[in-house]
C-alpha positions as CSV (number, residue, x, y, z in Angstrom):
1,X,0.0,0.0,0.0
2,X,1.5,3.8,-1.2
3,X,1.7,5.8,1.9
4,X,-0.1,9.0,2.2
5,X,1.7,12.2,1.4
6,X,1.5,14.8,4.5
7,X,2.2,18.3,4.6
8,X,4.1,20.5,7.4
9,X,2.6,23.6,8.8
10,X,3.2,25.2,12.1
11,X,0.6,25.4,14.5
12,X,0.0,27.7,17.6
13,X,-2.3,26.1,20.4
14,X,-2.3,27.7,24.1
15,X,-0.4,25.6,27.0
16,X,-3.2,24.7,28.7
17,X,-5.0,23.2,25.2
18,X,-1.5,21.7,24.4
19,X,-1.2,19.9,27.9
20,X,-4.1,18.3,27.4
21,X,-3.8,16.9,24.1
22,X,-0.4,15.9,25.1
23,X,-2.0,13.7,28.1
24,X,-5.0,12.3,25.4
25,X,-2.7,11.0,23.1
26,X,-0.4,9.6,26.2
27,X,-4.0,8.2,27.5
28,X,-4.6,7.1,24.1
29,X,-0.8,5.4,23.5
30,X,0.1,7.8,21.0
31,X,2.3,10.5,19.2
32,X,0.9,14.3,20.0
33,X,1.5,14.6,16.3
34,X,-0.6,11.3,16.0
35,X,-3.6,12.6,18.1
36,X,-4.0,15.8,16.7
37,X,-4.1,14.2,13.5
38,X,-6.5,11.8,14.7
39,X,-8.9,15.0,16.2
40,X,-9.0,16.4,13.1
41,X,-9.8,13.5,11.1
42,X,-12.1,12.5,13.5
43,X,-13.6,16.1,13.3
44,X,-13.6,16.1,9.0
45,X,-15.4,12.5,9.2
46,X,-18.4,13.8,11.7
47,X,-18.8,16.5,9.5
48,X,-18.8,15.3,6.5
49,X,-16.2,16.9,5.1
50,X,-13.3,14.2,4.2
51,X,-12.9,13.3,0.2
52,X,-14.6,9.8,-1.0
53,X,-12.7,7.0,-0.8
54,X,-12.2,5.6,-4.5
55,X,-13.4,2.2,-5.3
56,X,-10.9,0.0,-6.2
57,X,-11.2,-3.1,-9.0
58,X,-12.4,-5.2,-6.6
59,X,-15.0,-3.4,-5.1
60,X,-16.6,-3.5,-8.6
61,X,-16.0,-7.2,-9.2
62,X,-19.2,-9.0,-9.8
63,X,-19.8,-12.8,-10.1
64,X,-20.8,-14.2,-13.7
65,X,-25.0,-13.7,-13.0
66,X,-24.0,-9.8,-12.2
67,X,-24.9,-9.8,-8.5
68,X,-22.4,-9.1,-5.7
C-alpha cells in the first residue's frame, strides 16, 4: 500500500489546550502529532467533510450472473 503524502505547517495552540492533548494522546498510546491528526480526522469524518474514498477493481468485481 502507497503511503499517504503529509504536509508541514506550524501550529500555535495555548499551554493549557496543548497539555491536554499531550496527556489524550499519552491516555490514548500515541504521538501528540498522532492525536491531533486523529482529532482532526475525526472532526472532518463527523462533519462530512473528508474526500470519497475511490473504489478500487475489486470493489466493482461482480460474479458471472452480475450480483455481488
Amino acid at each position: 500500500m502507497a503511503k499517504k503524502a503529509t504536509k508541514s505547517f506550524i501550529l500555535r495552540v495555548d499551554s493549557d489546550t496543548m497539555d491536554a492533548i499531550e496527556k489524550w494522546a499519552a491516555d490514548e498510546f500515541r504521538s501528540t502529532n498522532g492525536q491531533l491528526q486523529w482529532i482532526i480526522t475525526e472532526a472532518l469524518r463527523k462533519a462530512r467533510r473528508l474526500p470519497k474514498k475511490k473504489k478500487t477493481d475489486t470493489d466493482n468485481q461482480t460474479d458471472d450472473n452480475g450480483t455481488d
